[in-house]
DRENDO-1510 file (C-alpha; in Angstrom, 1 decimal, always signed):
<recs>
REC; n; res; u; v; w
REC; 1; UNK; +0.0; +0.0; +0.0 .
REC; 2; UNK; +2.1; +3.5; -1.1 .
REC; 3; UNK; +2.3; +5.9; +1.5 .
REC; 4; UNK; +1.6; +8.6; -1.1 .
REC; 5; UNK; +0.0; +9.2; -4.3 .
REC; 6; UNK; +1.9; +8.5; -7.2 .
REC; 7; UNK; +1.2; +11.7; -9.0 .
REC; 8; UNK; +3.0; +13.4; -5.9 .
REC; 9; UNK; +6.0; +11.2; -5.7 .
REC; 10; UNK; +6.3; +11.8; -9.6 .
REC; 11; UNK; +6.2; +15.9; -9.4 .
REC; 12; UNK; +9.0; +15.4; -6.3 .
REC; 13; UNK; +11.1; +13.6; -8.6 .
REC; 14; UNK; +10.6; +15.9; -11.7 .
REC; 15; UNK; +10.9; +18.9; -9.7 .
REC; 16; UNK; +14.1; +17.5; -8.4 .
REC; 17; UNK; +15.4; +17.3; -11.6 .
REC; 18; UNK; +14.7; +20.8; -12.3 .
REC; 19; UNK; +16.6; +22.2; -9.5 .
REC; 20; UNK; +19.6; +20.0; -10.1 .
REC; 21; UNK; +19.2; +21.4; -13.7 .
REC; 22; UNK; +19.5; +25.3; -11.7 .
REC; 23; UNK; +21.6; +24.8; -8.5 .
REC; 24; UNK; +25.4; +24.8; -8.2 .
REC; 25; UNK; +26.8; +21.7; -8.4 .
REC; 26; UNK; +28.0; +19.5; -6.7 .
REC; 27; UNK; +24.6; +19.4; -5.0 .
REC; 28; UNK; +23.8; +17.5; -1.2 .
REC; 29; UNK; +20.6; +15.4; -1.3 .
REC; 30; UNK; +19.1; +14.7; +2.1 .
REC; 31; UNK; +16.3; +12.9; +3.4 .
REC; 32; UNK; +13.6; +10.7; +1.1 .
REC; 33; UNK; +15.5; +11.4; -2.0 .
REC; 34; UNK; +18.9; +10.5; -0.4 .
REC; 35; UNK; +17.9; +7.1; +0.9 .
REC; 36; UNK; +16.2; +5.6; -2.3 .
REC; 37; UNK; +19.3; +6.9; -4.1 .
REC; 38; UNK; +21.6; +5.0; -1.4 .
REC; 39; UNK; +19.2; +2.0; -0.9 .
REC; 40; UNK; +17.2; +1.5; -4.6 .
REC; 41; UNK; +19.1; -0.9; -6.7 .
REC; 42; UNK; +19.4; -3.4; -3.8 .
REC; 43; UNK; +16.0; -2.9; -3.1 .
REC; 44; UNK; +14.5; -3.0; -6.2 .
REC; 45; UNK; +16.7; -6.5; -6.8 .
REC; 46; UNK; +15.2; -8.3; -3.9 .
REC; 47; UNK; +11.6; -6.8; -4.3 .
REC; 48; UNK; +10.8; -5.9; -8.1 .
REC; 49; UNK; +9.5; -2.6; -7.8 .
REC; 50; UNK; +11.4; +0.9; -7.0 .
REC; 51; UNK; +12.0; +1.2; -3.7 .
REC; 52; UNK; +9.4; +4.6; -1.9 .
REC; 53; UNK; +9.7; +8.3; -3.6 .
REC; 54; UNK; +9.2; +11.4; -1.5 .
REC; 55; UNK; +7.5; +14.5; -1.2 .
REC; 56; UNK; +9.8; +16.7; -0.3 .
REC; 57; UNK; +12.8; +17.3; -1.7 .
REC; 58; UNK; +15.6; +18.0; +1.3 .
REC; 59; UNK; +19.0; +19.9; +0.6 .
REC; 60; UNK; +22.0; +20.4; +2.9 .
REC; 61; UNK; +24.4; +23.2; +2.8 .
REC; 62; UNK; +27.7; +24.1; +4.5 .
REC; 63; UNK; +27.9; +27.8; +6.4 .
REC; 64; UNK; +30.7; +28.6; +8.2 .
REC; 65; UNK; +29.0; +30.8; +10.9 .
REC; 66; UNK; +32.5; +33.3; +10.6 .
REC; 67; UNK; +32.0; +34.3; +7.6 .
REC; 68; UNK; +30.9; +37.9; +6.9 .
REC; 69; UNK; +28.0; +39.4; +5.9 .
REC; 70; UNK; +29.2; +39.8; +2.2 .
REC; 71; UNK; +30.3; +36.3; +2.1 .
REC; 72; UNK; +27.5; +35.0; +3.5 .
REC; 73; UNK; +25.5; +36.9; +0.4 .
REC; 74; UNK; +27.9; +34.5; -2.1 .
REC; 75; UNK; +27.9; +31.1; -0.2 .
REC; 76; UNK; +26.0; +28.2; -1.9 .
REC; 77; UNK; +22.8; +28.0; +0.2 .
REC; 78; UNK; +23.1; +32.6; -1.0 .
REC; 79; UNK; +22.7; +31.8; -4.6 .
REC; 80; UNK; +20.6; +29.0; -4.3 .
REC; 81; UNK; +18.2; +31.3; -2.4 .
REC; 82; UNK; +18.3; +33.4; -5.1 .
REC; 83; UNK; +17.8; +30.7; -7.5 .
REC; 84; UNK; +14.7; +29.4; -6.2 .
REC; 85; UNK; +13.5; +32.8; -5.8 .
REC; 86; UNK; +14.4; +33.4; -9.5 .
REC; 87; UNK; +12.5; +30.6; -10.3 .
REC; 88; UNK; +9.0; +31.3; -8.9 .
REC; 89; UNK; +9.2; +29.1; -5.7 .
REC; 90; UNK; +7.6; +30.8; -2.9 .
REC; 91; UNK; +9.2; +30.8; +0.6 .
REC; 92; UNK; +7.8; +29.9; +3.7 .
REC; 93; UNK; +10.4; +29.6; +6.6 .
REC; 94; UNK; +13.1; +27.8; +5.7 .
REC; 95; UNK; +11.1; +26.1; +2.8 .
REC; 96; UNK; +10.3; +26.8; -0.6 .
REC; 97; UNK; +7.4; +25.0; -2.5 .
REC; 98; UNK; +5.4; +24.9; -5.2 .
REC; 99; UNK; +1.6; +24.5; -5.6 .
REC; 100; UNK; +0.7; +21.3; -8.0 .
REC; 101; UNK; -3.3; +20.6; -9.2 .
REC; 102; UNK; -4.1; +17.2; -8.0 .
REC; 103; UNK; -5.8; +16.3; -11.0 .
REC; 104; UNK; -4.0; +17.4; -13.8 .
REC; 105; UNK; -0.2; +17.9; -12.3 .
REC; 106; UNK; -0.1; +21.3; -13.5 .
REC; 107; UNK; +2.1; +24.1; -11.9 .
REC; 108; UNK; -0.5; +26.5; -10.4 .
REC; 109; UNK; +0.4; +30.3; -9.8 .
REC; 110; UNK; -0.6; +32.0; -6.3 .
REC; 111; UNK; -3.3; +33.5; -8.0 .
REC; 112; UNK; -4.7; +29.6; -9.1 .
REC; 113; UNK; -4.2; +28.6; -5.8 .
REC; 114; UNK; -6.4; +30.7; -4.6 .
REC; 115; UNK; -8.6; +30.0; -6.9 .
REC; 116; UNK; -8.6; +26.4; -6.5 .
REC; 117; UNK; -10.1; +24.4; -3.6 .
REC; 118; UNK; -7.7; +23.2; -0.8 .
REC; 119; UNK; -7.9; +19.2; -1.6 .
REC; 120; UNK; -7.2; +19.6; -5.0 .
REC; 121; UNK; -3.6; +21.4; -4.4 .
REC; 122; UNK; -0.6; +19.4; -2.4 .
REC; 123; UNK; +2.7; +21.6; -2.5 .
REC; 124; UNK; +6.2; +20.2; -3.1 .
REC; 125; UNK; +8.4; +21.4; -0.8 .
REC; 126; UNK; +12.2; +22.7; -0.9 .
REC; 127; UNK; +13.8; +22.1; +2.3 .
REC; 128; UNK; +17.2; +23.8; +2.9 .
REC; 129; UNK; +19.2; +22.6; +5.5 .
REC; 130; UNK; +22.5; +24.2; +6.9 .
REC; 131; UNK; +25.2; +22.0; +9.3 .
REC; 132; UNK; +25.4; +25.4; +11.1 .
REC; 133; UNK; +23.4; +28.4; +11.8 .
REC; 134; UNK; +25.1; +31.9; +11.1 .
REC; 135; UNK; +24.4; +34.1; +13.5 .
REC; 136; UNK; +23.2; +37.2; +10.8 .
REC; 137; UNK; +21.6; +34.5; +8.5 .
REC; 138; UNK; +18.0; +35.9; +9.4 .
REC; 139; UNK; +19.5; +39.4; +9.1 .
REC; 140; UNK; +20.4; +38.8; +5.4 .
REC; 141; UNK; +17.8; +36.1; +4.2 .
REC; 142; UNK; +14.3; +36.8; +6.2 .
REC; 143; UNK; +14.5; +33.1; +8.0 .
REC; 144; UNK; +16.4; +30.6; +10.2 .
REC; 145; UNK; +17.1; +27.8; +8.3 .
REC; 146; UNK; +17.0; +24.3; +9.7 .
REC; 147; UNK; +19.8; +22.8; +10.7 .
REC; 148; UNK; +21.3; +19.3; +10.7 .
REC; 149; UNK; +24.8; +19.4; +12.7 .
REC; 150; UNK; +25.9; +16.1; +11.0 .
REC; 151; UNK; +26.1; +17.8; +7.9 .
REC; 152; UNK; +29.1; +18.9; +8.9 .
REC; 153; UNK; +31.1; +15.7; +8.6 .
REC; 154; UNK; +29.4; +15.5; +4.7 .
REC; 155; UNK; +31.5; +18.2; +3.5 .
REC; 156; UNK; +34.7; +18.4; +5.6 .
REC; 157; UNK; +35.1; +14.8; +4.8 .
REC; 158; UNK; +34.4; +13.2; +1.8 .
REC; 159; UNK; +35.1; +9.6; +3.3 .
REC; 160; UNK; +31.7; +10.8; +4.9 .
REC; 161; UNK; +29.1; +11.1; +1.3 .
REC; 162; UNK; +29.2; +9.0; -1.3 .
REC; 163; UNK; +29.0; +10.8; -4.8 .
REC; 164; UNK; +27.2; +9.9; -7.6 .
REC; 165; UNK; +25.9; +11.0; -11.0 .
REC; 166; UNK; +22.0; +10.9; -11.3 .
REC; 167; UNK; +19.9; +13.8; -12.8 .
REC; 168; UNK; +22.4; +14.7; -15.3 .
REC; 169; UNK; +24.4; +16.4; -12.5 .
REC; 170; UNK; +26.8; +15.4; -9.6 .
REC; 171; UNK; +25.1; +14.5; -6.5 .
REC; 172; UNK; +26.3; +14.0; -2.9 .
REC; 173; UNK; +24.8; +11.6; -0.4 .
REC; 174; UNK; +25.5; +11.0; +3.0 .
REC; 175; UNK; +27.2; +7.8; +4.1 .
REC; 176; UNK; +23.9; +5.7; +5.4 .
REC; 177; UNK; +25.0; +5.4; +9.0 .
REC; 178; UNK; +24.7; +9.7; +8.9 .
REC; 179; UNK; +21.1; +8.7; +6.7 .
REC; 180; UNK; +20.0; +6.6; +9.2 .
REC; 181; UNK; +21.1; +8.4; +12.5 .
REC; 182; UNK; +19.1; +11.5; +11.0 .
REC; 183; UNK; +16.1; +9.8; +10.6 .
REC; 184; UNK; +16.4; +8.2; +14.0 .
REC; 185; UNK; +16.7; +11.8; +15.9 .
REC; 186; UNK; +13.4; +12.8; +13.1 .
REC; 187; UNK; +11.1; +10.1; +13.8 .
REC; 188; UNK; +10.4; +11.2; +17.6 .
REC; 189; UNK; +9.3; +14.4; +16.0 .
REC; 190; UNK; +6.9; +13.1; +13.7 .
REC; 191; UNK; +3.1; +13.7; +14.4 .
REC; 192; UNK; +1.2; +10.1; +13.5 .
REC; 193; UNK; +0.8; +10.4; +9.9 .
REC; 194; UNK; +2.8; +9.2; +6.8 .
REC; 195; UNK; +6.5; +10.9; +7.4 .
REC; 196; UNK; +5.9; +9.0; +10.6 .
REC; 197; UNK; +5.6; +5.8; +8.6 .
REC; 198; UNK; +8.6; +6.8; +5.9 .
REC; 199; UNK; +10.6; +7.0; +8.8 .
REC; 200; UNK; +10.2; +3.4; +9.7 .
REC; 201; UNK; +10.5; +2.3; +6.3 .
REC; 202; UNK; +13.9; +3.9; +5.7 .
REC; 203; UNK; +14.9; +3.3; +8.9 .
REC; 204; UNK; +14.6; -0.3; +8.1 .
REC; 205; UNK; +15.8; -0.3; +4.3 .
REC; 206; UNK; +18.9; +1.5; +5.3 .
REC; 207; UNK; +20.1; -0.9; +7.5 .
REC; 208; UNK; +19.3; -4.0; +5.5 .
REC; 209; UNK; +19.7; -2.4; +1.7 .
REC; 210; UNK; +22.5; +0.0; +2.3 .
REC; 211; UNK; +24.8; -2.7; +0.7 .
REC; 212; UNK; +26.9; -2.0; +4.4 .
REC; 213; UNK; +26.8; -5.3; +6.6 .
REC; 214; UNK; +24.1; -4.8; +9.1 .
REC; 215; UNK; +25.9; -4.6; +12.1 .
REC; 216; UNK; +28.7; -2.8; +10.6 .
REC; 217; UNK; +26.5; -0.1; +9.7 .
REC; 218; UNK; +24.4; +0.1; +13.2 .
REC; 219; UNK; +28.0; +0.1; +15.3 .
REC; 220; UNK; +29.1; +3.3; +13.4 .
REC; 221; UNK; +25.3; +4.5; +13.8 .
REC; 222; UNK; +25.8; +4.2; +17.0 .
REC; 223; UNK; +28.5; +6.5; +17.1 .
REC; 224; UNK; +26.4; +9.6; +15.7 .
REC; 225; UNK; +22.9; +9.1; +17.8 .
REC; 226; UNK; +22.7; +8.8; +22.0 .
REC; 227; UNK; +21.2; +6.3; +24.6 .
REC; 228; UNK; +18.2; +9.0; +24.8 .
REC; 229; UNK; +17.7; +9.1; +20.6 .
REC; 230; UNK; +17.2; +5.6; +20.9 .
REC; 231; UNK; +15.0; +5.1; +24.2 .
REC; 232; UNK; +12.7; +8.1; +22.1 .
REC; 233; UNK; +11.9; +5.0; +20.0 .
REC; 234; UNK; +10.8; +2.3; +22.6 .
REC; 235; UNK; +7.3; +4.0; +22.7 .
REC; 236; UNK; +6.1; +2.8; +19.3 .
REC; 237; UNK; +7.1; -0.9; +20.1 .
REC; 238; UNK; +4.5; -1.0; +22.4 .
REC; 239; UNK; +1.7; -0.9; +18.9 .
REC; 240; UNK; +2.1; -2.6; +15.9 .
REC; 241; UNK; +0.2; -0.4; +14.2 .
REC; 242; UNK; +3.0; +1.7; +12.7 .
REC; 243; UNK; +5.2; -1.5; +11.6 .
REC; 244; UNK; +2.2; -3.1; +9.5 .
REC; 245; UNK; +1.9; -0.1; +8.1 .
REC; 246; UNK; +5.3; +0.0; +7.0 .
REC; 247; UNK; +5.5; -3.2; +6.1 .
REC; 248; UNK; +2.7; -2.7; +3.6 .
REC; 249; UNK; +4.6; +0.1; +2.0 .
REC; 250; UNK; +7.7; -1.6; +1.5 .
REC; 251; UNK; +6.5; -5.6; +1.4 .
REC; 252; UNK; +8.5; -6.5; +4.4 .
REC; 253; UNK; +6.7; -8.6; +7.4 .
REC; 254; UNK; +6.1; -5.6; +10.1 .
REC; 255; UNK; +7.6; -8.2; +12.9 .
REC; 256; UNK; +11.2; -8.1; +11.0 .
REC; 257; UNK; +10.7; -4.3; +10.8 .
REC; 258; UNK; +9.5; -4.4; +14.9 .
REC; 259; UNK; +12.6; -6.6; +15.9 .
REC; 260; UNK; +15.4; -4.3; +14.1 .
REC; 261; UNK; +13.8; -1.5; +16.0 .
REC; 262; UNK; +13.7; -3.6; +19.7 .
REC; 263; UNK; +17.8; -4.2; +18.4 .
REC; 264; UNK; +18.6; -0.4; +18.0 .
REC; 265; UNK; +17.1; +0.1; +21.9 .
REC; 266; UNK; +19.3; -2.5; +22.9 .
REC; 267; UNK; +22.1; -1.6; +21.7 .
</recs>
């Protein structure tokens, strides 16, 4: 059962696409995007089909919070501001997104949108995400981005991303143990809904379709997450709800999915 409609895993991918076609390369996927690039092909051998899309589309920048204002202006996550400003995409905090018609997957203006009734829009979103705040960010740009400290390690050591070439362009990923420490610190967050369930599923796909050896890749997973990330899980083995669920999205009995979870507490 797919957590989301096709038509909306389809405009994330195109619209990915088209700002890989517009940023500065090399360009640092994160989230969704980054783990069916890191897990697909293994997944798609054992199970047939692509392995889950994403909604969103999530980018990571470096910012060296002693730079100066000027700098700042010129640093990657500057010009790709002014990119996706350039380029119609409407801000909201430290995202950027586009209005889609449900029906026909057509780009709708903000005058559409309002227009249009409510169900019949979802909105792709641009996340931008920075391993360090600058402290006259907000100053310069009108919002505090989101920040993801273990970013860091992505760009001051490339024994830390693995790089590839998808979308015509030149693409970094982080190493899945960074992939799948990130998305156990998010999934606490997560309200009940389906980024609550995505989380499972790539929590489990990462560990098991990383092409890493299992407990290889939880050891130096491990190294980048607490004792208190991990007891912040122990609260959903106590339904199986949320594991059939994701087992349903990604064909994989929900007790495997349960069990790799009750393994991570232990650990």
């Amino acid at each position: 059962m797919p957590l989301y409609q096709k038509i909306e895993t389809d405009k994330s991918f195109e619209y990915l696409q088209k700002i890989a076609d517009i940023l500065e390369e090399p360009i640092c996927i994160l989230g969704g995007w980054a783990v069916y690039y890191t897990v697909n092909d293994l997944y798609k051998k054992d199970k047939g089909p692509n392995y889950l899309g994403s909604k969103d589309i999530d980018l990571g920048f470096h910012l060296d919070a002693n730079l100066d204002k000027n700098k700042l202006k010129n640093t990657t996550i500057g010009t790709s501001i002014k990119t996706l400003d350039d380029n119609g995409f409407i801000p909201q905090g430290f995202r950027y997104y586009k209005d889609i018609n449900v029906e026909t997957g057509k780009e709708l203006t903000p005058e559409e949108s309002k227009k249009e009734q409510t169900h019949n829009i979802f909105k792709i979103y641009v996340d931008l995400l920075v391993d360090e705040i600058h402290p006259n960010f907000e100053e310069i740009f009108g919002f505090v981005p989101a920040d993801e400290p273990l970013l860091s390690s992505v760009f001051l050591n490339k024994s830390n991303r693995r790089e590839i070439s998808q979308l015509n362009h030149l693409l970094w990923l982080p190493m899945p143990e960074i992939l799948l420490a990130t998305k156990i610190i998010s999934l606490p967050k997560r309200t009940k809904d389906e980024k609550l369930i995505k989380d499972i599923c790539d929590i489990y796909v990462l560990s098991f379709y990383s092409g890493e050896k299992v407990n290889k890749l939880i050891n130096k997973t491990l190294e980048l997450v607490n004792k208190e990330n991990l007891e912040k899980l122990r609260p959903y083995l106590k339904s199986d709800k949320e594991f059939i669920q994701a087992g349903e999205a990604i064909q994989i009995e929900a007790e495997a999915i349960k069990n790799l979870f009750k393994e991570l507490i232990k650990t």
